[in-house]
C-alpha positions as CSV (number, residue, x, y, z in Angstrom):
1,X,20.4,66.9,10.0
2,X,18.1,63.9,9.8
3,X,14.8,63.2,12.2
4,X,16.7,59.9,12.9
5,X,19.8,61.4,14.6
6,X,20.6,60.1,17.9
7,X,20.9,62.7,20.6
8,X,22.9,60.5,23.0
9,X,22.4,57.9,26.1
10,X,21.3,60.7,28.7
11,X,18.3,62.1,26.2
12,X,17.1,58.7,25.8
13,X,17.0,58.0,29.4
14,X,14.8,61.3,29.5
15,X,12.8,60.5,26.2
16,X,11.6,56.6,27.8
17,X,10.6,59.0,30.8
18,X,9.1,61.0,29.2
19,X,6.9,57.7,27.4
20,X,7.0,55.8,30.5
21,X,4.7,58.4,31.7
22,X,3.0,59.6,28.3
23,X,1.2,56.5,28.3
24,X,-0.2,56.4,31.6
25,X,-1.4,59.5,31.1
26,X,-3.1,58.9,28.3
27,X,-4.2,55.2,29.7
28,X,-5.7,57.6,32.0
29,X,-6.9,60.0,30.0
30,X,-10.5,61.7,31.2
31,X,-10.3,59.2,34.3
32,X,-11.5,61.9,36.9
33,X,-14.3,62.8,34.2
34,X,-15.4,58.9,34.1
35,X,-15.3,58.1,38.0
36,X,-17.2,61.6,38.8
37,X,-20.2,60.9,36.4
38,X,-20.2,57.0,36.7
39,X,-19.2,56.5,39.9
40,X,-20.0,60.0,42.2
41,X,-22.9,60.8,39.5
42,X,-21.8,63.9,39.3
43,X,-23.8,66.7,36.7
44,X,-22.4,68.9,34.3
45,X,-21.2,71.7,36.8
46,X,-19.2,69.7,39.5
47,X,-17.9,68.0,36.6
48,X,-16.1,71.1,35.2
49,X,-15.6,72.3,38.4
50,X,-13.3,69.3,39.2
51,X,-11.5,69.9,36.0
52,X,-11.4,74.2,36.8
53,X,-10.8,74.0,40.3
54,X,-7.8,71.9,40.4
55,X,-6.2,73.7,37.2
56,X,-6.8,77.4,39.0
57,X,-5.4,76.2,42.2
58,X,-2.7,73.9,41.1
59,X,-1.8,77.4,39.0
60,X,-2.1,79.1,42.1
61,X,0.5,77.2,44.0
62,X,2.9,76.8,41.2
63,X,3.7,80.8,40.7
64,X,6.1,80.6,43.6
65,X,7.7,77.7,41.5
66,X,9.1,79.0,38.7
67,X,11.5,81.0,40.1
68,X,12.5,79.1,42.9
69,X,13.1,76.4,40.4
70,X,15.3,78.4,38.5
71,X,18.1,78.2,40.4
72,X,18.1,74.8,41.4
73,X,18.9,71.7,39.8
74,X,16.1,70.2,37.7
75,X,16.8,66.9,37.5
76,X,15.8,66.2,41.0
77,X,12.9,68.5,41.0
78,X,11.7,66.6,38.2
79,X,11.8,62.8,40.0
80,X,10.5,64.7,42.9
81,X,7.6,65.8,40.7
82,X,7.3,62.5,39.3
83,X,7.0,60.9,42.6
84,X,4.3,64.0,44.3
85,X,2.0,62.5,41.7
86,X,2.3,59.2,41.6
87,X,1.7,59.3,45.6
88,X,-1.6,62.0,45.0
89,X,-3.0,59.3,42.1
90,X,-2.3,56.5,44.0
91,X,-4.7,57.9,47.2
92,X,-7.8,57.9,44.8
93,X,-7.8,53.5,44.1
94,X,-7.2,53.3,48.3
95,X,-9.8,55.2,48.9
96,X,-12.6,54.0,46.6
97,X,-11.1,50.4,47.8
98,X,-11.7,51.4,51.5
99,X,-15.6,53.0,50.3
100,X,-13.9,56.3,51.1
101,X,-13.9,58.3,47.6
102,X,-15.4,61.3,47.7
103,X,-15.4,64.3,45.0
104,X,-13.4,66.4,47.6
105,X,-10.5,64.1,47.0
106,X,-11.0,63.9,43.3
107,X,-10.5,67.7,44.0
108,X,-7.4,68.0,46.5
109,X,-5.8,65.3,44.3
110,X,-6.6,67.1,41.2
111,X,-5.1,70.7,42.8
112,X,-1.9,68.6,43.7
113,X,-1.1,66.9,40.2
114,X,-1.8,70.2,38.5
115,X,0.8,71.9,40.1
116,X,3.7,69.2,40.1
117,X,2.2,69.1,36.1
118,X,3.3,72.9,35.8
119,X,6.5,72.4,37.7
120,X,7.6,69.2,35.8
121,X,7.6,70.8,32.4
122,X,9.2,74.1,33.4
123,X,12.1,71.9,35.1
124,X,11.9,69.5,32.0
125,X,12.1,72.6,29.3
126,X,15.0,73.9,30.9
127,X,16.4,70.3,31.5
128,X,16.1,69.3,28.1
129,X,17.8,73.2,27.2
130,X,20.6,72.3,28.5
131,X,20.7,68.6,27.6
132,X,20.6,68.8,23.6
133,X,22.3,71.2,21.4
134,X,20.0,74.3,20.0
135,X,20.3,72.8,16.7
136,X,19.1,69.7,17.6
137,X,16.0,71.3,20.1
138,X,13.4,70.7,16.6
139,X,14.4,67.1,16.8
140,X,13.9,66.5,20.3
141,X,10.5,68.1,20.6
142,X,9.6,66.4,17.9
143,X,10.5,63.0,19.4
144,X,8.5,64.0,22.3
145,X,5.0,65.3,20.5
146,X,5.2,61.6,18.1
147,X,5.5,59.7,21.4
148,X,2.7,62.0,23.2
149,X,0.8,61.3,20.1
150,X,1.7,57.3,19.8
151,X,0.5,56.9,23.4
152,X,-2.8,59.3,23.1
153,X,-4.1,56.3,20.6
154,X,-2.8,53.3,22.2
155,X,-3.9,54.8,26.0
156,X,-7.5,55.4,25.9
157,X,-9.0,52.3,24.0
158,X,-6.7,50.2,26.4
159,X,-8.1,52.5,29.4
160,X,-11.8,52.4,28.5
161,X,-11.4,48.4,28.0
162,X,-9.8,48.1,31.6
163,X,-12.3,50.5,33.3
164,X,-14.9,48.0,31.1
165,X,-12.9,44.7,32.7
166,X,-11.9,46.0,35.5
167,X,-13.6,49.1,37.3
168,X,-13.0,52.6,36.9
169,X,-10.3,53.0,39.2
170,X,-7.9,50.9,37.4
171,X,-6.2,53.4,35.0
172,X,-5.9,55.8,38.1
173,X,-3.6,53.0,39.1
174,X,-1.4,52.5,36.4
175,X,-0.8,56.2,35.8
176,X,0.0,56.4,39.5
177,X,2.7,53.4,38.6
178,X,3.9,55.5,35.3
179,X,5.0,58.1,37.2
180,X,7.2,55.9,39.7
181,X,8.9,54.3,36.3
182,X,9.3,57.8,35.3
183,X,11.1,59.1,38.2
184,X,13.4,55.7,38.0
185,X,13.8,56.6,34.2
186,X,15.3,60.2,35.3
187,X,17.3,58.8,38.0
188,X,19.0,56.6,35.3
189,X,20.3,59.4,33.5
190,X,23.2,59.9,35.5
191,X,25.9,62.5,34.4
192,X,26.2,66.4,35.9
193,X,23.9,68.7,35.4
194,X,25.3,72.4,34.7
195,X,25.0,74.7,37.9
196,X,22.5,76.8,38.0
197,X,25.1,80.0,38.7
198,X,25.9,81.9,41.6
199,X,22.2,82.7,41.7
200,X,21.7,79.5,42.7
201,X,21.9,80.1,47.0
202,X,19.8,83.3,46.4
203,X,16.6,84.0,47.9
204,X,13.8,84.4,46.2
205,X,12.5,87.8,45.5
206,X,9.2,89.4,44.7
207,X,10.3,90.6,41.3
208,X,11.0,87.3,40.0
209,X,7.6,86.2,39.9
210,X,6.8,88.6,37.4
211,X,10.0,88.0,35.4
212,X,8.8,85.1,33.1
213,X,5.6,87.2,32.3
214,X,7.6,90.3,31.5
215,X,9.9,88.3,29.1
216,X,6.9,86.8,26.9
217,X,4.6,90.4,27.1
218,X,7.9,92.1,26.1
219,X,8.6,90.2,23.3
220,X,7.3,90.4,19.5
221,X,7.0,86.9,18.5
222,X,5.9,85.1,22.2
223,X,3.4,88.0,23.2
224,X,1.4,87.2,20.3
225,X,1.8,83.1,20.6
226,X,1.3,83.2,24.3
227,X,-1.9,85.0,23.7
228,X,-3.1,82.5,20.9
229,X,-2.1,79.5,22.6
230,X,-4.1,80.6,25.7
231,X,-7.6,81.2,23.9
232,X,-6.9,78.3,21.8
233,X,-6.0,75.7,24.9
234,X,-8.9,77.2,26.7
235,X,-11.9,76.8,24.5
236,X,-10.4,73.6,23.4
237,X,-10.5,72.1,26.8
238,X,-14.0,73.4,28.3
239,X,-15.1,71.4,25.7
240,X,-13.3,68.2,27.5
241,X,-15.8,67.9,30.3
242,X,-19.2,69.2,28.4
243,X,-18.2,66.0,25.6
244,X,-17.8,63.5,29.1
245,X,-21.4,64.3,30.1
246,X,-23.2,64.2,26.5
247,X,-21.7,61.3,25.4
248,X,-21.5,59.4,28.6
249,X,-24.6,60.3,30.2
250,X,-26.9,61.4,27.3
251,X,-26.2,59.4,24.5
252,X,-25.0,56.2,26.9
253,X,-21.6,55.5,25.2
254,X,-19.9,53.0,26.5
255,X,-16.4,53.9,27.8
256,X,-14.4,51.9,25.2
257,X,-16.8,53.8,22.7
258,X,-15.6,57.0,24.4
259,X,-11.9,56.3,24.9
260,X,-11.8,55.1,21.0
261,X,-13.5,57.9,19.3
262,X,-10.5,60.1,21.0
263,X,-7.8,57.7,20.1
264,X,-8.2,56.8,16.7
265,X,-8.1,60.7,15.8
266,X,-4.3,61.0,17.7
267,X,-2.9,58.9,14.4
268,X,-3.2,62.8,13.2
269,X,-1.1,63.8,15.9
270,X,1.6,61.4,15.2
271,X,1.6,62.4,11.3
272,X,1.6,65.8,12.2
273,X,4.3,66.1,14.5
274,X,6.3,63.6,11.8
275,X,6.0,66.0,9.1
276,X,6.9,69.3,11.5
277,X,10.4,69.6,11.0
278,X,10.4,68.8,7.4
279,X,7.6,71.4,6.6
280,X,9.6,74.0,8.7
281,X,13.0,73.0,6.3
282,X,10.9,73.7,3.5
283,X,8.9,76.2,3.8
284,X,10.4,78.1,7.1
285,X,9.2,77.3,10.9
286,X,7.7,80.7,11.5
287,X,5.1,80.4,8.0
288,X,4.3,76.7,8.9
289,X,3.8,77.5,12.6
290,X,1.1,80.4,12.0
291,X,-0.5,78.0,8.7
292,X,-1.0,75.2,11.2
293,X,-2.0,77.3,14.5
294,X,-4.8,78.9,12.4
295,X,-5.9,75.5,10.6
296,X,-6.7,73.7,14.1
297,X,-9.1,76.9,15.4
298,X,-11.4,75.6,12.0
299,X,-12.4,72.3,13.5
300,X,-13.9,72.2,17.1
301,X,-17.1,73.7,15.5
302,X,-18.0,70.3,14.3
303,X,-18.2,68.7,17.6
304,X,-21.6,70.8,18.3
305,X,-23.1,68.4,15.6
306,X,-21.9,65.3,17.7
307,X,-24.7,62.8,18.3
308,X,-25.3,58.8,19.5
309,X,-24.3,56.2,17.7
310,X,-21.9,55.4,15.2
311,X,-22.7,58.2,13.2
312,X,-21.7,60.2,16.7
313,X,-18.5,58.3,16.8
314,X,-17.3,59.1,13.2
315,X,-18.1,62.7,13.4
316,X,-15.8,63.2,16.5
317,X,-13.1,61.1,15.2
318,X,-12.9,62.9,11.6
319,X,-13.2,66.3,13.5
320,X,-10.8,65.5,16.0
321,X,-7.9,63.6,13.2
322,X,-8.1,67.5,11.5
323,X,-7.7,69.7,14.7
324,X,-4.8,66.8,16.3
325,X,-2.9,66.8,13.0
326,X,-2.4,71.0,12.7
327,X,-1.5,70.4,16.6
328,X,1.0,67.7,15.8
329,X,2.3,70.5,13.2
330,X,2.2,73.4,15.4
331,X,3.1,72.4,19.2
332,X,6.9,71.2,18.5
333,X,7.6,74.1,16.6
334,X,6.0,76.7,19.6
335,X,8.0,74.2,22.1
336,X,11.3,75.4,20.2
337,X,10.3,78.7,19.7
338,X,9.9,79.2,23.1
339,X,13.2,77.9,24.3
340,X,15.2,79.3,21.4
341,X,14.4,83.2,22.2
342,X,14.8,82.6,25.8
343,X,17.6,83.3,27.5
344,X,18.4,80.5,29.4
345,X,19.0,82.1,33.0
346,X,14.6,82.7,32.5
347,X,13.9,79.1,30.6
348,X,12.2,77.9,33.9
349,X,10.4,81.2,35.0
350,X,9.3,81.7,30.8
351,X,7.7,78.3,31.1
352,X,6.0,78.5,34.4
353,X,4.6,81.7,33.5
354,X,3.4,80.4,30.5
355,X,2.3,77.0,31.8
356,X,0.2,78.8,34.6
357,X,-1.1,81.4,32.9
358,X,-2.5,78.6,30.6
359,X,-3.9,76.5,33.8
360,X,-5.8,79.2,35.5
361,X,-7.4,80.5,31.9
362,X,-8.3,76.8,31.4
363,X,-9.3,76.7,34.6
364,X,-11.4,79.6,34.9
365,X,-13.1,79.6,31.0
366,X,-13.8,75.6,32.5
367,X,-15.8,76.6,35.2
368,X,-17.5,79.7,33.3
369,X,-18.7,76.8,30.1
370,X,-19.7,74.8,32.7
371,X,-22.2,77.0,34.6
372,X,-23.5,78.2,30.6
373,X,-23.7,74.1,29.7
374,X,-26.2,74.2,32.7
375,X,-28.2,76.9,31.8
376,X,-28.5,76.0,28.1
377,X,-27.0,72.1,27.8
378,X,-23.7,71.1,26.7
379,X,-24.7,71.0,22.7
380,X,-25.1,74.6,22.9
381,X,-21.7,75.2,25.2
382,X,-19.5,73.3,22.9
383,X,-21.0,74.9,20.1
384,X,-20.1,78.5,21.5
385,X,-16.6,77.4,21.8
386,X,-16.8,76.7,18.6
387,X,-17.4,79.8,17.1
388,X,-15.2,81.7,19.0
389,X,-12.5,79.4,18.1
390,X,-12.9,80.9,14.6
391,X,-11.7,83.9,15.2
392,X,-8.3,83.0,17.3
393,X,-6.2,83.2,14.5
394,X,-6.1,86.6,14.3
395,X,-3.8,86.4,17.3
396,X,-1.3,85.0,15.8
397,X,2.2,86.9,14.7
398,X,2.5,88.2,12.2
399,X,5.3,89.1,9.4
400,X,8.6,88.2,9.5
401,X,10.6,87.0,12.9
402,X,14.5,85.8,13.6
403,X,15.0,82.5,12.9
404,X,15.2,80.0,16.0
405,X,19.1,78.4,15.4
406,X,19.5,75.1,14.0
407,X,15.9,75.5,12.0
408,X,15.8,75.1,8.4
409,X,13.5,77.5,5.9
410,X,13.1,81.3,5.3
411,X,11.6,81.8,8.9
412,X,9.2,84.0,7.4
């Protein structure tokens, strides 16, 4: 079927949601970062610290979540999300208003939006499972990756030239307000939602905490993926922090310099995640999902050259356009891979498993690069991620797989 198909009222009340609050993310985007180094003068460690310990906690507090959420409905869980973090954001621009801010807060609020992250998009997978047909899951996903990718270079230029006109706290405050659009986005959708089943009065037990875990370790094609996507998030994003600090602090960008040399490269992501279902049609989702998952561990290793001035800006952007294109390619196709061989009685504890597991590795290899970028500067931390990017590929599946329904291609 074409890209262009329209999936119905209800999925575009969840897609403008799902934008609403894309772009205040990104708007956002490396605010905490900005306001601990500008305006806490934090160093390298506290400021991967405030990125670890809120990912490894929020993680922490979201493993009862999954499979409490599975038998409830999702729509509600998701505008109660929605508004959980618009409140937490919304604390951080009252207290620097009120000389109050401290990196504590940065901290607690950070812990707090990580977990309502985690249990947003396992209520929103399963949400959007049931919403749209499985033929049409490809299509959706993609829709969402080209509007996360539309708003990652439209957010952060526009962000670094508020935080420029206006103070640091500003895009705090409008992704704060994105999240209260998006829970009145979700309310709009109206309709029934299916019921979750008879399970859905049950208590919780202990074994379902482990159940999303034992459904990706026990299965061919996810065991191999969730392994890959979890060394490939991490040494991407310790990176994050280490960048914040050497080009903020030691080369003295400005932050529309900073927010712009991050932006421009997300056109890639919005090519890439254009051209995903086509290349899957053609040449099979399974052979274009392992071609572009090892493509985007080739270019972090570049960043370790980064340096001031424009030359410093180019470098990023070029490196970052190659490794956000093969993740425009590769992240709608996981997204449906990951719903279509789920059952979908285990959507919300798969994606919670997987969406923690990621936070606390993040979290953890964060903290780790952080205490190494002290020891021997951020050049040299970035550059170790790097390298070890190199070799992630080898964790990828490999062979033939069964074919998610409703995707064109050999699969193989």
């Amino acid at each position: 079927m074409a890209g262009g198909r329209t999936l119905g009222r209800r999925f575009g009340w969840l897609w403008a949601s799902f934008a609403v609050s894309s772009y205040g993310t990104w708007l956002g985007y490396g605010a905490f970062p900005l306001i601990a180094v500008l305006v806490l003068h934090s160093g390298p460690a506290q400021v991967a610290a405030l990125a670890a310990v809120g990912r490894a906690v929020g993680a922490v507090l979201a493993v009862p979540l999954g499979p409490w959420l599975e038998f409830r409905h999702k729509r509600p869980v998701m505008v109660a999300m929605d508004l959980i973090r618009c409140a937490a954001l919304a604390s951080v621009p009252a207290a620097y208003a009120l000389d109050r801010l401290g990196f504590a807060q940065l901290l607690a609020v950070s812990v707090v939006v990580s977990a309502a992250n985690i249990a947003f998009t396992s209520a929103g997978g399963a949400y959007l499972n049931a919403l749209v047909p499985a033929e049409d899951l490809i299509v959706a996903n993609g829709r969402f990756e080209t509007t996360m990718w539309t708003s990652s270079v439209v957010g952060p230029p526009l962000g670094g030239a508020a935080i420029g006109m206006f103070g640091p706290l500003t895009t705090v405050l409008a992704d704060s307000a994105s999240y209260l659009l998006s829970a009145l986005g979700l309310r709009a959708i109206g309709g029934t939602e299916p019921h979750p089943g008879p399970a859905g009065a049950r208590r919780l037990r202990a074994g379902d905490l482990l159940e999303g875990w034992r459904h990706i370790l026990g299965h061919p094609v996810l065991r191999p993926l969730f392994l890959n996507a979890l060394t490939v998030n991490g040494l991407i994003m310790v990176s994050e922090p280490l960048l914040a600090v050497l080009l903020l602090g030691h080369f003295g960008f400005a932050p529309w310099q900073y927010g712009l040399a991050f932006a421009l490269p997300c056109t890639g992501g919005l090519i890439g995640s254009r051209a995903a279902r086509p290349l899957a049609a053609r040449f099979g989702q399974h052979r274009v999902m392992v071609a572009a998952g090892a493509l985007r561990a080739c270019w972090p290793i570049g960043l370790a050259f980064v340096g001031p001035g424009v030359p410093g800006i180019v470098l990023i952007v070029v490196v970052q356009f190659g490794l956000v294109t093969c993740c425009g390619v590769f992240n709608p196709l996981l997204a449906t891979y990951r719903l279509t061989l789920t059952d979908p009685d285990r959507v919300v504890r798969t994606l919670s498993a997987w969406s923690v597991s990621s936070s606390a590795i993040i979290a953890a290899m964060t903290a780790v690069w952080g205490l190494l970028a002290d020891l021997t500067g951020p050049r040299a931390a970035v550059a170790l991620a790097g390298v070890l990017l190199l070799g992630t590929p080898l964790l990828l599946p490999r062979g033939g797989v069964p074919r998610p329904a409703g995707v064109g291609g050999s699969g193989s």
